[in-house]
Kinemage of the C-alpha trace (Angstrom):
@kinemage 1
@onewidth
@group {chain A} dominant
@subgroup {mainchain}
@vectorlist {calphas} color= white
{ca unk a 1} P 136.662 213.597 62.426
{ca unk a 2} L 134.508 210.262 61.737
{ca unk a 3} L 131.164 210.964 60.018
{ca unk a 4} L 127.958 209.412 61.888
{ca unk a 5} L 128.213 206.496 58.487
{ca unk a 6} L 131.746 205.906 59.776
{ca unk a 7} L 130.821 205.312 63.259
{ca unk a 8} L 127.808 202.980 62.440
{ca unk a 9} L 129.904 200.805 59.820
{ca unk a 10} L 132.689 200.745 62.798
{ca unk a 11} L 129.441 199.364 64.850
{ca unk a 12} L 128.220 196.992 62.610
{ca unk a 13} L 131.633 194.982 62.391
{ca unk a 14} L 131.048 194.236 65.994
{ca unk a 15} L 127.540 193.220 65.922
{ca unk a 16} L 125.447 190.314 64.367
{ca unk a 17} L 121.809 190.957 62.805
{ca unk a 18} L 119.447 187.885 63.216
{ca unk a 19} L 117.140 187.504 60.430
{ca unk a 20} L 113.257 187.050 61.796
{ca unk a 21} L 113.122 183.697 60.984
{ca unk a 22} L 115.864 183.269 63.687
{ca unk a 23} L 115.001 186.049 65.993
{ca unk a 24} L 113.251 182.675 68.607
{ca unk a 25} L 116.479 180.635 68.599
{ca unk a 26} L 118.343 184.254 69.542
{ca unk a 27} L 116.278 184.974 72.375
{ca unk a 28} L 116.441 181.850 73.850
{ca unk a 29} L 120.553 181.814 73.496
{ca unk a 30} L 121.111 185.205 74.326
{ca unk a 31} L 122.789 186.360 77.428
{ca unk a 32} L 120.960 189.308 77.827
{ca unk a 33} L 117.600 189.769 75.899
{ca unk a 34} L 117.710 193.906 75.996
{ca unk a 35} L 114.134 196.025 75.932
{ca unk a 36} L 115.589 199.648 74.776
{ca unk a 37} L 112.147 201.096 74.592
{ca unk a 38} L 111.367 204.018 76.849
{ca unk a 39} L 110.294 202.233 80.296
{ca unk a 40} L 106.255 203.394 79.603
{ca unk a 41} L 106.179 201.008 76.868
{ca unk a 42} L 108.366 198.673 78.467
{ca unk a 43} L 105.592 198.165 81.188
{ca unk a 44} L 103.081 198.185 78.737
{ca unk a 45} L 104.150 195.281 77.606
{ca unk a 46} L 107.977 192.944 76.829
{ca unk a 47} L 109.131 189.616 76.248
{ca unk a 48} L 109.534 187.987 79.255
{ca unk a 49} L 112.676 187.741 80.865
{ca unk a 50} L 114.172 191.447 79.015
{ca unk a 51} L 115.689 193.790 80.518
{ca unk a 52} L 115.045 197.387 80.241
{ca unk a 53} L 117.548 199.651 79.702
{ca unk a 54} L 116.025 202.595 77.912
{ca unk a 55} L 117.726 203.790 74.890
{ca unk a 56} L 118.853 207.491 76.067
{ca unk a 57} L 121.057 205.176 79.017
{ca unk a 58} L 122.020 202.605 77.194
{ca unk a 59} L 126.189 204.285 76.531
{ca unk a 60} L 125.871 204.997 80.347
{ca unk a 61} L 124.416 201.707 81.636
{ca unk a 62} L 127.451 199.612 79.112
{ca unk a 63} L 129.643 202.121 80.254
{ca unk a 64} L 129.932 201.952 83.889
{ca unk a 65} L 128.166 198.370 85.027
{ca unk a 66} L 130.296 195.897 85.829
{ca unk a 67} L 128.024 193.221 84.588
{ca unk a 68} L 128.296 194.505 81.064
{ca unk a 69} L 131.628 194.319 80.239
{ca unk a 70} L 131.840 190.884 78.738
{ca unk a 71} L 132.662 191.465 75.375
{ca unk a 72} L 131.590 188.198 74.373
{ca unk a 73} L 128.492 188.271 76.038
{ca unk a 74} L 125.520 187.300 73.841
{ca unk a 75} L 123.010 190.383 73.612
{ca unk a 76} L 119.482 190.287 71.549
{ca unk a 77} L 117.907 193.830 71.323
Protein backbone atom coordinates (compact mmCIF):
# COMPACT_ATOMS: atom_id res chain seq x y z
CA UNK A 1 0.00 0.00 0.00
CA UNK A 2 1.48 3.60 -1.05
CA UNK A 3 2.21 5.85 1.95
CA UNK A 4 0.52 9.50 1.76
CA UNK A 5 4.74 10.68 0.82
CA UNK A 6 4.40 8.18 -2.02
CA UNK A 7 1.28 9.51 -3.37
CA UNK A 8 2.36 13.25 -3.16
CA UNK A 9 5.92 12.55 -4.85
CA UNK A 10 3.70 10.49 -7.58
CA UNK A 11 1.77 14.08 -7.69
CA UNK A 12 4.48 16.26 -7.90
CA UNK A 13 6.01 14.55 -11.13
CA UNK A 14 2.90 15.69 -12.82
CA UNK A 15 2.73 19.16 -11.67
CA UNK A 16 4.85 22.40 -12.09
CA UNK A 17 5.41 24.95 -9.04
CA UNK A 18 5.76 28.64 -10.22
CA UNK A 19 8.04 30.57 -8.15
CA UNK A 20 6.28 34.13 -6.96
CA UNK A 21 8.24 36.06 -9.06
CA UNK A 22 6.40 34.22 -11.93
CA UNK A 23 3.12 33.53 -10.33
CA UNK A 24 1.67 37.04 -12.95
CA UNK A 25 2.99 35.51 -16.19
CA UNK A 26 1.12 32.01 -14.87
CA UNK A 27 -2.09 33.51 -14.37
CA UNK A 28 -2.26 35.22 -17.38
CA UNK A 29 -1.20 31.81 -19.46
CA UNK A 30 -3.11 29.52 -17.57
CA UNK A 31 -6.08 27.69 -18.85
CA UNK A 32 -7.85 27.59 -15.85
CA UNK A 33 -6.84 29.98 -12.93
CA UNK A 34 -8.44 27.58 -9.95
CA UNK A 35 -9.78 29.35 -6.44
CA UNK A 36 -9.81 26.05 -4.06
CA UNK A 37 -10.77 28.07 -1.07
CA UNK A 38 -14.04 27.24 0.61
CA UNK A 39 -16.72 29.36 -1.52
CA UNK A 40 -17.22 32.00 1.78
CA UNK A 41 -13.85 33.21 1.14
CA UNK A 42 -14.07 32.82 -2.41
CA UNK A 43 -16.85 35.58 -2.39
CA UNK A 44 -15.06 37.48 -0.05
CA UNK A 45 -12.77 38.14 -2.33
CA UNK A 46 -10.53 36.22 -5.80
CA UNK A 47 -8.58 37.09 -8.66
CA UNK A 48 -10.65 37.87 -11.29
CA UNK A 49 -11.49 35.52 -13.80
CA UNK A 50 -10.90 32.09 -11.10
CA UNK A 51 -12.87 29.63 -10.78
CA UNK A 52 -14.06 28.13 -7.65
CA UNK A 53 -13.96 24.76 -7.09
CA UNK A 54 -13.68 24.26 -3.36
CA UNK A 55 -11.06 21.98 -2.17
CA UNK A 56 -13.31 19.06 -0.49
CA UNK A 57 -14.76 18.73 -4.58
CA UNK A 58 -11.98 19.24 -6.27
CA UNK A 59 -11.27 14.81 -6.99
CA UNK A 60 -15.08 14.94 -7.82
CA UNK A 61 -15.29 18.06 -10.01
CA UNK A 62 -11.69 16.55 -12.17
CA UNK A 63 -13.28 13.42 -11.94
CA UNK A 64 -16.48 13.52 -13.68
CA UNK A 65 -16.51 17.06 -15.85
CA UNK A 66 -15.96 16.73 -19.15
CA UNK A 67 -14.24 20.02 -19.43
CA UNK A 68 -11.44 18.84 -17.21
CA UNK A 69 -10.04 16.13 -18.79
CA UNK A 70 -7.37 17.77 -20.86
CA UNK A 71 -4.37 16.54 -19.52
CA UNK A 72 -2.44 19.18 -20.97
CA UNK A 73 -4.52 21.82 -19.93
CA UNK A 74 -2.68 24.67 -18.18
CA UNK A 75 -4.04 25.01 -14.45
CA UNK A 76 -2.73 27.84 -11.81
CA UNK A 77 -4.11 27.15 -8.24
Amino acid sequence: MKTAHDLVAEAKKEIQEVPLANAEAAIKNADLLLDVRDADEYRSSHIPGAVNISRGMLEFKFTNDPALENRQMKIVL
